[in-house]
TIZA-205347 format. One line per field, with one value per residue (C-alpha): residue number from 1; residue in three letters; x, y, z. Coordinates in Angstrom, 3 decimals, padded with zeros to 6 digits, always signed. Example, Ala and Ser with C-alpha at 12.3 -4.5 7.8 and 13.67 -1.06 7.14 Angstrom:
residues 2
seq <- c(1,2)
type <- c(ALA,SER)
px <- c(+012.300,+013.670)
py <- c(-004.500,-001.060)
pz <- c(+007.800,+007.140)
end
This chain:
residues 364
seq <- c(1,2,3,4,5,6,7,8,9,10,11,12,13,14,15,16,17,18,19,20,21,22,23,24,25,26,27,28,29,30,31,32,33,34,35,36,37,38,39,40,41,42,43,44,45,46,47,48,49,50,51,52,53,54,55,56,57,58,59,60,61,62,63,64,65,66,67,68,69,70,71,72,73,74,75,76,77,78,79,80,81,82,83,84,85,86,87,88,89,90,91,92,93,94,95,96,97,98,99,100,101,102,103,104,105,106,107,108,109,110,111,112,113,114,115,116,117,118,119,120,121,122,123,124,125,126,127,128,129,130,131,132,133,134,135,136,137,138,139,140,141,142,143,144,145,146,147,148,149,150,151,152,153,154,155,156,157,158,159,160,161,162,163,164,165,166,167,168,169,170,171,172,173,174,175,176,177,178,179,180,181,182,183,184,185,186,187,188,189,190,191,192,193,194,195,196,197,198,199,200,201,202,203,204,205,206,207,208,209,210,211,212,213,214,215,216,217,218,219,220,221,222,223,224,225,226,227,228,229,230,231,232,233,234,235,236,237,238,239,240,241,242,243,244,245,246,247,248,249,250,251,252,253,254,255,256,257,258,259,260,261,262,263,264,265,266,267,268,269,270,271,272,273,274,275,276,277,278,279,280,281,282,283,284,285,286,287,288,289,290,291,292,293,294,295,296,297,298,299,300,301,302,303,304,305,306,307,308,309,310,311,312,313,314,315,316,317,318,319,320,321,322,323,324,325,326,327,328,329,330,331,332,333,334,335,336,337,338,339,340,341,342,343,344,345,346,347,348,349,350,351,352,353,354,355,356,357,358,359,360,361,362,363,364)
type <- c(UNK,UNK,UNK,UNK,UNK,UNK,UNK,UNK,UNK,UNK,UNK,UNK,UNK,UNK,UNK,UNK,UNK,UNK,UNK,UNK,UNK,UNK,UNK,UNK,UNK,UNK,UNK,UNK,UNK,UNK,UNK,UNK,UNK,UNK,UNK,UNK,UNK,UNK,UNK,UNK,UNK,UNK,UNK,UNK,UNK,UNK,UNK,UNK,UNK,UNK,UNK,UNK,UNK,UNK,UNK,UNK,UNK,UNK,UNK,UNK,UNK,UNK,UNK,UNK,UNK,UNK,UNK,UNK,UNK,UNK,UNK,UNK,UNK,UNK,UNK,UNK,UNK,UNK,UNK,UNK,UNK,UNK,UNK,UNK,UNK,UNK,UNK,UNK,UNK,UNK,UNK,UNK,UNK,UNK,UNK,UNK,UNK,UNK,UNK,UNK,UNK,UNK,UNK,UNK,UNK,UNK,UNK,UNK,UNK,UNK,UNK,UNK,UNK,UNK,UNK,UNK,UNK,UNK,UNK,UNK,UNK,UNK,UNK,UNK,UNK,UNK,UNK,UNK,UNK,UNK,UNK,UNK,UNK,UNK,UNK,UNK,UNK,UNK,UNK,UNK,UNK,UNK,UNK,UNK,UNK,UNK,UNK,UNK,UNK,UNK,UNK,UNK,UNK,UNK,UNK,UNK,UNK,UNK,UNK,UNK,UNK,UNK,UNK,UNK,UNK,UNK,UNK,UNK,UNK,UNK,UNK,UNK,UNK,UNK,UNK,UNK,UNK,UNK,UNK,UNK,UNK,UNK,UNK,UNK,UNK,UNK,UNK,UNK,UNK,UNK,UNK,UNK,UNK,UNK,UNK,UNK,UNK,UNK,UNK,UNK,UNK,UNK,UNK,UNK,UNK,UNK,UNK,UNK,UNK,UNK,UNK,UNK,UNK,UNK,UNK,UNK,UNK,UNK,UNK,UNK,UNK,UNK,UNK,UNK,UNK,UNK,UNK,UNK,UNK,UNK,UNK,UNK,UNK,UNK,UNK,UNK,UNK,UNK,UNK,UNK,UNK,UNK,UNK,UNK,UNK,UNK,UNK,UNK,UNK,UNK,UNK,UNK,UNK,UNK,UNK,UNK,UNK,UNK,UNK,UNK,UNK,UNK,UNK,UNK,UNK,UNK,UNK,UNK,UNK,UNK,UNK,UNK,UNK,UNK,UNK,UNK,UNK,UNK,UNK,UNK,UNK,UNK,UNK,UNK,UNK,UNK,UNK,UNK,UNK,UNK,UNK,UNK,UNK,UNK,UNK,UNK,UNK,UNK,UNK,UNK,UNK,UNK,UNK,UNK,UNK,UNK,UNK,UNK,UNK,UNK,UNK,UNK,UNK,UNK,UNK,UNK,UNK,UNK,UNK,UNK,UNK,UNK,UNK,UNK,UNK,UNK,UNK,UNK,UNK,UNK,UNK,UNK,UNK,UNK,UNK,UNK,UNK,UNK,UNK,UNK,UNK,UNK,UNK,UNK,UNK,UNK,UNK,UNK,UNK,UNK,UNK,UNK,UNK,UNK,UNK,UNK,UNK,UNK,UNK,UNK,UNK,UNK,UNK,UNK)
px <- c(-032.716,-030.647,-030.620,-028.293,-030.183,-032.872,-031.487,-029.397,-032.912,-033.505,-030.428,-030.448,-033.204,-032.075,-028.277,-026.986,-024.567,-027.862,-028.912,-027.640,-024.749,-027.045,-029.096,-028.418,-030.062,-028.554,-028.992,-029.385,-029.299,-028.707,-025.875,-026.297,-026.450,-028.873,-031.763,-034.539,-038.272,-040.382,-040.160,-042.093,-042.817,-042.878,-042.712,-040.971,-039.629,-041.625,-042.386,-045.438,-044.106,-041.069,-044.212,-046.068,-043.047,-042.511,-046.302,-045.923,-042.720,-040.740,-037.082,-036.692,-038.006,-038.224,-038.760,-038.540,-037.684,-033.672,-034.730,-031.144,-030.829,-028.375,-025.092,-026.493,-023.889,-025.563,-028.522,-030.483,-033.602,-034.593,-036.492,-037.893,-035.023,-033.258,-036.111,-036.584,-032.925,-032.873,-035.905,-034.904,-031.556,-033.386,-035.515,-032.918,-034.609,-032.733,-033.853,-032.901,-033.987,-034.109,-034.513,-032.940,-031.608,-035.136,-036.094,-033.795,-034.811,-037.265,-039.342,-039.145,-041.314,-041.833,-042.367,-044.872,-046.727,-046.592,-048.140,-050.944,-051.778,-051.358,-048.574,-047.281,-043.496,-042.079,-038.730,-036.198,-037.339,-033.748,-031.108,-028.263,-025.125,-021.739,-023.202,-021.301,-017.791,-016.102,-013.687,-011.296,-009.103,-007.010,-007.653,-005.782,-007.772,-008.439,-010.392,-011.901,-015.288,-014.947,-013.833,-016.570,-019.285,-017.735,-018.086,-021.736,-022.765,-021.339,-023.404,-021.544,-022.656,-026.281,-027.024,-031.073,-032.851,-030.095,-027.586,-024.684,-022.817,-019.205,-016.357,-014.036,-010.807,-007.359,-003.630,-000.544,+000.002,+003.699,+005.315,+007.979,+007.929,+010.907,+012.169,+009.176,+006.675,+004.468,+003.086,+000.036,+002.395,+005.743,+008.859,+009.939,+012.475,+011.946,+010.004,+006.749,+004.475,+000.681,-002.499,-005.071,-008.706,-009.026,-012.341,-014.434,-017.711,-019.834,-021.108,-023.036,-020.529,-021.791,-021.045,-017.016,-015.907,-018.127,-017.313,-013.531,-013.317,-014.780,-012.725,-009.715,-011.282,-012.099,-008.832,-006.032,-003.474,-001.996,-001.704,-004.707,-004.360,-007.143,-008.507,-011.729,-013.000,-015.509,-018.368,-020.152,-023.276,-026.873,-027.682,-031.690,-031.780,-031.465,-032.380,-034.983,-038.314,-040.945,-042.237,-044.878,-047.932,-051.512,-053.247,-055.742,-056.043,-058.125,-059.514,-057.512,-060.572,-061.209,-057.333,-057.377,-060.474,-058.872,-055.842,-057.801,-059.129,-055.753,-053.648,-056.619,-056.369,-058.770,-057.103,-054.619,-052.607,-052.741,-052.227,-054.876,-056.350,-054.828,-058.172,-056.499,-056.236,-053.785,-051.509,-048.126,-047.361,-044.370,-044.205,-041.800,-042.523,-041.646,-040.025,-039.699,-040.361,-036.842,-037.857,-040.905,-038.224,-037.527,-041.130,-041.863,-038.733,-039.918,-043.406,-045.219,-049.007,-048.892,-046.488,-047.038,-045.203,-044.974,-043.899,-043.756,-043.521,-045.490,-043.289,-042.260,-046.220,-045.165,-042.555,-045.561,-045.857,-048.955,-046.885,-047.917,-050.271,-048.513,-050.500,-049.118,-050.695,-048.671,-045.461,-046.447,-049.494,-047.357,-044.586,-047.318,-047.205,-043.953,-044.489,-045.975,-042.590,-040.925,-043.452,-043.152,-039.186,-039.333,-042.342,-040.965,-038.182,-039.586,-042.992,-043.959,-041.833,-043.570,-043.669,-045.810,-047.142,-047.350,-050.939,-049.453,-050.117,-046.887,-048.047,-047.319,-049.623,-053.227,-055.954,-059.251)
py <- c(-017.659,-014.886,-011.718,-012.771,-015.677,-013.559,-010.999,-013.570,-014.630,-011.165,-010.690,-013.849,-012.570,-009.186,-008.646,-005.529,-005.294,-004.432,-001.009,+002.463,+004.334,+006.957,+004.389,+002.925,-000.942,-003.397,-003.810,-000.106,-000.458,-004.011,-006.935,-009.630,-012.096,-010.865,-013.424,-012.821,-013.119,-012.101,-009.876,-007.246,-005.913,-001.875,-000.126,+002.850,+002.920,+005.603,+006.197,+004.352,+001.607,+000.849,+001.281,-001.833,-003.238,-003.048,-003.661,-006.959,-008.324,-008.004,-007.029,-007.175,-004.806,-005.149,-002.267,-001.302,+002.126,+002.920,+004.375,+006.028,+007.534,+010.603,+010.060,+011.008,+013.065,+013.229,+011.609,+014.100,+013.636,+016.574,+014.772,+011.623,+009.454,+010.377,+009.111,+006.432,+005.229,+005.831,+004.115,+000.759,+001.029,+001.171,-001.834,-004.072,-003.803,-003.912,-002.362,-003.849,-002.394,-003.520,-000.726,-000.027,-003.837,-004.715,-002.848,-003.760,-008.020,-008.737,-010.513,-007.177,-003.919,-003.063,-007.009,-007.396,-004.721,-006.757,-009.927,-007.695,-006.128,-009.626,-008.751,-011.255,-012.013,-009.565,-007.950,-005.865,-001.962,-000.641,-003.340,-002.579,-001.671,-003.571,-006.260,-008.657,-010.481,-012.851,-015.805,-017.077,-020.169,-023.154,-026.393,-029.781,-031.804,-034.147,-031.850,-029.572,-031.103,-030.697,-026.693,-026.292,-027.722,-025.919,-022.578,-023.468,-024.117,-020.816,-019.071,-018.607,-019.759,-018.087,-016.491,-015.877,-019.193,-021.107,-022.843,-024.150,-022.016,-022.398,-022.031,-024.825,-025.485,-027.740,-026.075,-026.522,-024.399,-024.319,-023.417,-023.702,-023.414,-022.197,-024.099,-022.940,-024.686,-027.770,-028.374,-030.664,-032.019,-031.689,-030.985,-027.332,-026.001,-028.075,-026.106,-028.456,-028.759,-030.124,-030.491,-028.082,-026.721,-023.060,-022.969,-019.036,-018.744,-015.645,-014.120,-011.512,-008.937,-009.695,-013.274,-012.342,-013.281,-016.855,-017.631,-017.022,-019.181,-022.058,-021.717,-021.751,-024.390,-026.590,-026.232,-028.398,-026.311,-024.668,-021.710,-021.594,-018.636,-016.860,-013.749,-011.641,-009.123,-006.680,-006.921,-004.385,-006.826,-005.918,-008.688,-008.123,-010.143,-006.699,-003.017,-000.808,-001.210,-004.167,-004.550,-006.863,-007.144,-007.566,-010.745,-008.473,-005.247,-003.131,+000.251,+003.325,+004.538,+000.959,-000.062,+003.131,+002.078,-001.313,+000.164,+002.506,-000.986,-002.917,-000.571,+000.880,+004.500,+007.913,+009.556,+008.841,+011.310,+010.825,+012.729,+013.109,+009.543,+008.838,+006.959,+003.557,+000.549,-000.742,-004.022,-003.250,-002.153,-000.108,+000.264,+001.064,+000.876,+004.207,+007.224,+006.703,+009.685,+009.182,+006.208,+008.085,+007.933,+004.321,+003.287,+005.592,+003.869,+000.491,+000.925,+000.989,+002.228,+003.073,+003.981,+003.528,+004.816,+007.568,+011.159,+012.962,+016.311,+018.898,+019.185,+015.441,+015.007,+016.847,+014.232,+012.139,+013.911,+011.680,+008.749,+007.339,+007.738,+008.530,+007.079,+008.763,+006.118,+007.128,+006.560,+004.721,+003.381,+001.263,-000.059,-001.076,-004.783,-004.560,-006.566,-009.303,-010.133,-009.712,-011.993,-014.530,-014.734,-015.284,-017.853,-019.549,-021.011,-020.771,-021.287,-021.236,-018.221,-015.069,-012.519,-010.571,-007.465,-003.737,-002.495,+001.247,+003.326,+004.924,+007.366,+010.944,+011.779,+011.855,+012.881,+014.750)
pz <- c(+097.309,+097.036,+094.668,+092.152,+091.390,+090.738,+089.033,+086.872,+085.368,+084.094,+083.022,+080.805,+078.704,+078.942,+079.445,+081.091,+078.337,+076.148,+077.942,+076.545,+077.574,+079.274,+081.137,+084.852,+084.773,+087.267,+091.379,+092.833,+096.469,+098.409,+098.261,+095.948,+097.701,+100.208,+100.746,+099.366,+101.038,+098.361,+095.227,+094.298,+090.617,+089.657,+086.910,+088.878,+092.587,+094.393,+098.423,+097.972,+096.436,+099.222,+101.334,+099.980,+099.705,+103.980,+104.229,+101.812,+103.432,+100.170,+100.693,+096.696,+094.573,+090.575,+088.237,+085.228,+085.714,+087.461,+090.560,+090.512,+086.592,+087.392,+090.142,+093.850,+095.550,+098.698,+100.865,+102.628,+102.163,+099.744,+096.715,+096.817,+094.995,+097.848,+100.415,+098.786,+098.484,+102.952,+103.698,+101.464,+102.988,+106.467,+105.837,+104.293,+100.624,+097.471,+094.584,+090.721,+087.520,+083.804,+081.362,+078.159,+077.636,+078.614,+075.478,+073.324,+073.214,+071.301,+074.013,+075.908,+076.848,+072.897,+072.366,+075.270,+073.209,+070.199,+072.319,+073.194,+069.616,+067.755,+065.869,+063.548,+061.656,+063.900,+063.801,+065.089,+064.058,+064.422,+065.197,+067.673,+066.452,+066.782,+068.733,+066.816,+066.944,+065.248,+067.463,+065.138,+066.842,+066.126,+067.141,+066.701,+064.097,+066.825,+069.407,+067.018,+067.945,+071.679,+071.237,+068.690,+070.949,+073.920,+072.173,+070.678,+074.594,+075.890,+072.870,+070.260,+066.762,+066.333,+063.194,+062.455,+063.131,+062.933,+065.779,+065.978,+062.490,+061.918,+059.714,+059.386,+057.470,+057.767,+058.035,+059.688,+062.701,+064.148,+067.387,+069.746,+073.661,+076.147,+078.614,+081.251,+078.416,+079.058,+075.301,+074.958,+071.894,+071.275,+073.228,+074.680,+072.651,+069.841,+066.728,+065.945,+063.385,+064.178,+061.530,+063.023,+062.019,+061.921,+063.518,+063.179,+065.160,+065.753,+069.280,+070.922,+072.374,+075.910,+075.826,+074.981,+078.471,+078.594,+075.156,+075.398,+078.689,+077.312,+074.512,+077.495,+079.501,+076.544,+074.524,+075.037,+074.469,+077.195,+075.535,+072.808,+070.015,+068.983,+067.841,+068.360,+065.187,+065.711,+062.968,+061.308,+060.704,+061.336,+063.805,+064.210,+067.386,+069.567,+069.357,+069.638,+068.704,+067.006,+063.096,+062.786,+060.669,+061.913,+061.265,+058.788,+057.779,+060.040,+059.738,+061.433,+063.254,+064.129,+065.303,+067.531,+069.381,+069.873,+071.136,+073.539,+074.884,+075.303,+077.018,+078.818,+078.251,+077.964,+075.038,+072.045,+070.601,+067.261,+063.544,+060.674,+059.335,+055.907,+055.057,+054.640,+056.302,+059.054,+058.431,+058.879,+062.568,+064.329,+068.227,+070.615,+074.884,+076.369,+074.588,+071.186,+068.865,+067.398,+066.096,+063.475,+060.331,+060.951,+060.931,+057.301,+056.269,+057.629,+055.185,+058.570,+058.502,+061.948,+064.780,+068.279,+071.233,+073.823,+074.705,+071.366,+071.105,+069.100,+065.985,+065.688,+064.474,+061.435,+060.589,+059.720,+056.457,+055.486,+055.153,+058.296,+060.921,+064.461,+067.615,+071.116,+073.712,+076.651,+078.175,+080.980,+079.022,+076.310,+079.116,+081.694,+080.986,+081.869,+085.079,+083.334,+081.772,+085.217,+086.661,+084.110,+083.947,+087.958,+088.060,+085.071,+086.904,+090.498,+090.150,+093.498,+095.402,+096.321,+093.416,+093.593,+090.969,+092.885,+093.458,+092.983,+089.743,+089.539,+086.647,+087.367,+084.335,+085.000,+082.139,+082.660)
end
């Protein structure tokens, strides 16, 4: 079993195409196909945790947290990244992280929340942007249905709940090849005429290179023309964030307790109670202050996240109630998604979740 294998699991549920432009997911330090012995699951990469990973014979470590963020231009030793990237190189460990497109899937670090809290008929809080393209092609009439099924198996096609979408309609395509042509009909030289299906399917921007090969591979033609639009569509599949609605309205005093409870923590940060009760839910894993207008907009009673800052509780404005748990605190069950990708599909290989509180913030 080697890294990629691994690391193509992740990356199915959460593409690296997904993460922000300021973010650093992907393999760190280590070859891909390295074997692996065992993995081990972090939410950061500190000294202690390339410790365990020695003491635990894992030469793999998963995080959630980019151990590398900003560009090292030297390894000397002087901060920890720096130690830490020496001593994995030292004992043949490679280091992977999933962060930003880990958040931005709905069955991610905001979504594990969701699992946790109960939320129901969840959603997107702030969708992606131009994630979206459209494939237009055409197909002889004849093998229309072996393109189409071709591009519905590399991903294309998926709008909401529904699979397999297209746009179909009849025409006459022409064209003429030189004399270094092999047509699939037709003679080089010779201007031809063919029935053909003008075929349109939509796709995630990081399936471009999948889709448009099978298109290639699954075409007839030996030269197939097509075209790819971008689309400005709100495609609620990706992007930061969860909406969801609680099962029944609870009491703010009451939901606050129970969120002390889940995420196991000493103190919430929170603004004035609005004396009402809490149904409709916004949360979002990590940092996610910017996110306050969304939730208002969203008709949220309560937003969840981490890190805000002094002022952003006066963006409230008594519209909603704001509930700091924690950075660390609301991405800690993390791991559990890394654990349950891995053991999913090899139920039986060492994985195994870190023992370390990474948390540089303690309470008293």
């Amino acid at each position: 079993m080697n890294v990629k294998f691994i690391t193509d699991l992740i990356e199915a549920e959460a593409p690296l195409a997904l993460q922000e432009s300021y973010d650093n997911a992907g393999l760190l330090v280590g070859s891909k196909e390295m074997e692996v012995t065992a993995v081990l699951i972090s939410i950061d990469v500190t000294e202690d945790v390339i410790n365990e990973a020695i003491r635990k014979n894992c030469n793999l470590i998963v995080s959630h947290h980019p151990l590398i963020f900003t560009g090292l231009k030297r390894l000397t030793g002087q901060n920890e990244v720096q130690r830490c990237v020496i001593k994995a190189i030292k004992n043949d460990i490679a280091i992977y992280a999933a962060h930003t497109n880990l958040d931005n899937v709905l069955g991610g670090v905001s979504g594990k929340m969701a699992d946790k809290i109960g939320l129901n008929n969840r959603q997107v809080l702030i969708a992606k942007p131009d994630m979206l393209l459209k494939l237009v092609t055409f197909v002889p009439k004849l093998h229309a249905y072996g393109v189409r099924e071709a591009l519905f198996e590399a991903g294309a096609g998926h709008i909401g709940n529904y699979d397999a979408c297209s746009f179909n309609v009849e025409g006459i395509g022409t064209f003429r090849g030189n004399e270094d042509a092999h047509p699939f009909v037709g003679q080089p030289g010779v201007l031809h005429s063919e029935s053909e299906v003008r075929l349109e399917v939509i796709l995630p921007v990081y399936l471009k290179h999948k889709v448009v090969e099978a298109l290639i591979q699954s075409h007839p033609y030996e030269e197939p023309a097509y075209d790819l639009f971008p689309l400005q569509n709100v495609w609620n599949q990706f992007g930061a964030g969860i909406l969801g609605e609680l099962p029944e309205a609870v009491d703010e005093f009451e939901f606050l307790g129970k969120l002390k409870s889940i995420f196991n923590i000493a103190v919430i940060r929170h603004t004035g109670l609005l004396n009402k009760k809490i149904r409709k839910v916004a949360l979002c894993g990590g940092s996610g202050s910017s996110l306050i207008s969304a939730a208002i907009g969203a008709g949220a009673d309560v937003y969840i996240s981490g890190d805000f800052k002094y002022h952003e509780f006066f963006e409230a404005e008594n519209h909603i109630l704001i509930a700091d748990i924690g950075h660390f605190e609301s991405e800690q069950f993390t791991k559990d998604i890394f654990y349950e990708i891995i053991t999913k599909k090899m139920p039986t290989f060492a994985v195994q979740i870190s023992d370390i509180n990474t948390n540089p913030i303690n309470y008293l």
